[in-house]
C-alpha positions as CSV (number, residue, x, y, z in Angstrom):
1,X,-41.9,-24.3,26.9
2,X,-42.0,-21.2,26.1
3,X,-39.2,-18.7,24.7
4,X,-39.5,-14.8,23.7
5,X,-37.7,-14.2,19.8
6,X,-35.8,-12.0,21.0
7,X,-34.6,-14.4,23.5
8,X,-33.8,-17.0,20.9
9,X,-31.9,-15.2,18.6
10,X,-30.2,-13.8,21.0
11,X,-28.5,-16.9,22.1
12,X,-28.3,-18.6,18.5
13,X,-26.6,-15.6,18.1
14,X,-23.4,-16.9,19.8
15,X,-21.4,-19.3,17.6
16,X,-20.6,-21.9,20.2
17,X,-24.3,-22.2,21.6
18,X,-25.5,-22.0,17.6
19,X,-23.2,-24.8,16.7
20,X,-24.1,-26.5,20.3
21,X,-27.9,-26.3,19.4
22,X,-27.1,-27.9,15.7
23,X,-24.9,-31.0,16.9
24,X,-27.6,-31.6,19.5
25,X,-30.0,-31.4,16.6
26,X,-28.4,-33.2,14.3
27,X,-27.0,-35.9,17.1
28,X,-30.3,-36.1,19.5
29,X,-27.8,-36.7,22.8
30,X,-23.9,-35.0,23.6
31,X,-21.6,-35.1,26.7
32,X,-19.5,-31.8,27.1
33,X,-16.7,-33.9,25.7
34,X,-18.0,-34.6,22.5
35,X,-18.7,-30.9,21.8
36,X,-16.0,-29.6,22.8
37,X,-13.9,-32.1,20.1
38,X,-16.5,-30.8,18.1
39,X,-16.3,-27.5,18.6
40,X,-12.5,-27.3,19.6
41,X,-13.5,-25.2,22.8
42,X,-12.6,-25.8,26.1
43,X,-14.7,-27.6,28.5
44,X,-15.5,-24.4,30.8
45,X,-16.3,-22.7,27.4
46,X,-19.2,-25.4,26.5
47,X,-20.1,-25.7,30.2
48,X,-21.0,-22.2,30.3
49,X,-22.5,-21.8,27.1
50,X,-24.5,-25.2,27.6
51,X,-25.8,-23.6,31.2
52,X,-27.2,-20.6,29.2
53,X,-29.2,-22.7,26.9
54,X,-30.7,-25.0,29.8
55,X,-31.7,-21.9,32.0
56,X,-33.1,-20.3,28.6
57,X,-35.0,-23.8,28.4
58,X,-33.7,-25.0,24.9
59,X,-31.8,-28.1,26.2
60,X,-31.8,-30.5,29.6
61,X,-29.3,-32.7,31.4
62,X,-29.1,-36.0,32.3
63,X,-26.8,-38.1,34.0
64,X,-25.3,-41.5,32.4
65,X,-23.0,-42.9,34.9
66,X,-19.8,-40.6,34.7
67,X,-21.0,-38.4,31.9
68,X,-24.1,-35.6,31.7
69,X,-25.3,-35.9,28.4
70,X,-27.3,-32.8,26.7
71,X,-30.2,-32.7,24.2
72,X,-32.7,-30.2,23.5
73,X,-36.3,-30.1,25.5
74,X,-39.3,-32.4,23.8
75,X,-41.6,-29.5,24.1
76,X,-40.0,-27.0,22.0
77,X,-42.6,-25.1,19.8
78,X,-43.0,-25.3,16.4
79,X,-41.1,-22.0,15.5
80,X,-38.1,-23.2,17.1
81,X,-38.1,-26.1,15.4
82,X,-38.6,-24.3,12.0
83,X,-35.6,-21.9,13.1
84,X,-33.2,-24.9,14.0
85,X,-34.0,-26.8,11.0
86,X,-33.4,-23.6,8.8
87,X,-30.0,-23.1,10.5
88,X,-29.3,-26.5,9.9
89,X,-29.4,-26.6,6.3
90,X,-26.7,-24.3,6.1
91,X,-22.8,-25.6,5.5
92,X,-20.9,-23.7,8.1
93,X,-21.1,-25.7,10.8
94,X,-20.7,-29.0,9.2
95,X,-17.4,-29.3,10.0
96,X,-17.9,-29.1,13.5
97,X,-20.4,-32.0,12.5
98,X,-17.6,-34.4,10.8
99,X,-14.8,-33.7,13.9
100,X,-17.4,-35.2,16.0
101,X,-17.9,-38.1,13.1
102,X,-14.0,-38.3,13.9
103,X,-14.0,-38.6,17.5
104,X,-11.9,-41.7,19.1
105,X,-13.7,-42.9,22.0
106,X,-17.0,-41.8,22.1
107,X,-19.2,-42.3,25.6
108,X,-21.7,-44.8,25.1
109,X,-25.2,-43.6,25.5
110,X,-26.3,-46.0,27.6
């Protein structure tokens, strides 16, 4: 995998796909419905932003039954890594984090 800086910031840039990249970090697997409790964002909303960051390369799909579940690639390069972690550390988006800690009914990962 391999992603121009540019390219990467520009979509961390966005607050949705930035707090998107952080769950999935933080989580290791989401279905659009547990970002967008997270997130309190529409499901179009996360859709879209979610198809920017697979076509960018950051994150893939997979089907579990009746849900798609996200998480980002394996082979992500070291600086991106770095970067995410970085982000991470930072408060703002934890409370996106405990809304999902808060969600009823979560999908199953299996």
């Amino acid at each position: 995998m391999d992603i121009a800086p540019e390219r990467l910031f520009r979509l961390l840039a966005d607050t949705t796909r930035l707090q998107s990249v952080l769950l999935l970090h933080s989580e290791g697997r989401l279905c659009v419905c547990e970002l967008t409790h997270a997130l309190e964002q529409s499901q179009p909303k996360i859709s879209r932003h979610l198809a920017q960051l697979r076509d960018a390369g950051l994150v893939v799909d997979e089907r579990r039954g009746q849900w798609v579940h996200y998480r980002l690639v394996d082979d992500l390069p070291g600086w991106v890594h770095q970067v995410i972690e970085a982000a991470a550390t930072q408060r703002s988006w934890r409370v996106a984090q405990q809304r999902l800690g808060c969600m009823p009914n979560r999908p199953p990962l299996e």
